[in-house]
C-alpha positions in Angstrom: 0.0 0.0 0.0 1.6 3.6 -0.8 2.3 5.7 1.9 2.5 9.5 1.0 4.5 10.7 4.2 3.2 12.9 6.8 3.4 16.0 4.9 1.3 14.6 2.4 -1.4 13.1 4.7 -1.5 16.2 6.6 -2.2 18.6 3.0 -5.0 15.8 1.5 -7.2 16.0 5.3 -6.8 20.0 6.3 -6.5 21.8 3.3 -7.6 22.1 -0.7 -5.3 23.0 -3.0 -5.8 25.4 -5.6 -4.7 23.3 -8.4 -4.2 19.7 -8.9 -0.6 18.7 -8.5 1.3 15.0 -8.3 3.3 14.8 -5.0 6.4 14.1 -7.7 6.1 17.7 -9.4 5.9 19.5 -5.9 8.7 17.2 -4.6 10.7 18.2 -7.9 9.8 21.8 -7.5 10.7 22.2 -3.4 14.3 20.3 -4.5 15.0 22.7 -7.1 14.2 25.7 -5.4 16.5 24.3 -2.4 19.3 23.2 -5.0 18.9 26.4 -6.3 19.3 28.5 -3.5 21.9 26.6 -1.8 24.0 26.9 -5.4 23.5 31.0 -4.7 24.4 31.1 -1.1 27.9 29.2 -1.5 30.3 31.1 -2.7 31.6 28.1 -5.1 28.4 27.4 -6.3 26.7 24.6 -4.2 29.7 22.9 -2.7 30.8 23.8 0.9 29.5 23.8 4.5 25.9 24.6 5.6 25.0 24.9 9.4 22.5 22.4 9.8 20.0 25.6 11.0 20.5 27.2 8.2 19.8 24.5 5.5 16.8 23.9 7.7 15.6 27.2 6.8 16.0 27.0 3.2 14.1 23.5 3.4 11.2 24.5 4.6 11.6 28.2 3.0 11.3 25.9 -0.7 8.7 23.4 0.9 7.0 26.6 2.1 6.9 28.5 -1.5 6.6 25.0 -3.2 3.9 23.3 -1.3 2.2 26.5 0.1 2.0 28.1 -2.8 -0.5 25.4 -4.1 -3.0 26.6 -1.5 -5.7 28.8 -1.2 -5.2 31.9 1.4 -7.4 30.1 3.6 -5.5 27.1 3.7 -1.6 28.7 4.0 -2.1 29.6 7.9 -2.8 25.8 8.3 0.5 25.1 6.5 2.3 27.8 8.7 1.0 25.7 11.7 2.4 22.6 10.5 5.5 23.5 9.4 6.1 25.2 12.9 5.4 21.6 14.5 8.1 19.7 12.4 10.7 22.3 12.5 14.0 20.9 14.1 14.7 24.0 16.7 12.8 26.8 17.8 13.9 29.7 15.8 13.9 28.6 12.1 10.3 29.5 11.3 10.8 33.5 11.2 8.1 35.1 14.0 4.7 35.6 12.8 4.8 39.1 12.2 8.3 39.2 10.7 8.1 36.8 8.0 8.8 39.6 5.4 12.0 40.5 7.2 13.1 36.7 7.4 12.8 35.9 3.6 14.9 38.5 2.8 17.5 37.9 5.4 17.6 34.0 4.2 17.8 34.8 0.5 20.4 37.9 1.2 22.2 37.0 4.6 21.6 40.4 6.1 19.3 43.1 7.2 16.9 44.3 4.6 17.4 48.7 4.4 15.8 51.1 6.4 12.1 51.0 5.6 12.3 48.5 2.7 10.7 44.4 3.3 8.8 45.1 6.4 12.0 46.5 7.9 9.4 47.6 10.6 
């Protein structure tokens, strides 16, 4: 009998996405958003040392824009929920009303400007 995985499970009994998708496209997606960003955040593109923290953040940053994006705006809150219980160590999911701030200190490795990203 297939087994989706947990993630999967959880998506087909709490939310409805907005488009059909296989769990294979959406797994391809999420990995080549990660491989992606990973190849832009080492300076030798892609090979070097990641803290695990910090590859835990782009991992559920692409699951997050992969998976969430499928899903209505109803649905995403859900999603935030869930991704907060499986995250390794407090502190990876950005704080609920800084998640504008976060993305772009994961995809730029520093403080966003002076009143630009919700730099609020």
């Amino acid at each position: 009998q297939f087994e989706p995985g947990h993630l999967f499970d959880f998506l087909s009994r709490n939310t409805q996405p907005i488009m059909s998708t296989s769990h294979i496209g959406v797994t391809a997606s999420c990995c080549q958003l990660l491989g992606t960003l990973i190849r832009d955040r080492l300076p030798d593109g892609g090979h070097g040392h990641f803290e695990q923290q910090d590859l835990e953040k782009l991992f559920l940053y692409s699951l997050a824009w992969s998976v969430g994006g499928m899903l209505s705006e109803t649905d995403r809150p859900k999603f935030d929920e869930y991704l907060r219980g499986v995250s390794a160590e407090e502190g990876v999911m950005p704080p609920k009303k800084r998640r504008r701030r976060h993305h772009f200190r994961i995809l730029h490795q520093q403080k966003p400007p002076v009143g630009e990203v919700g730099s609020a």
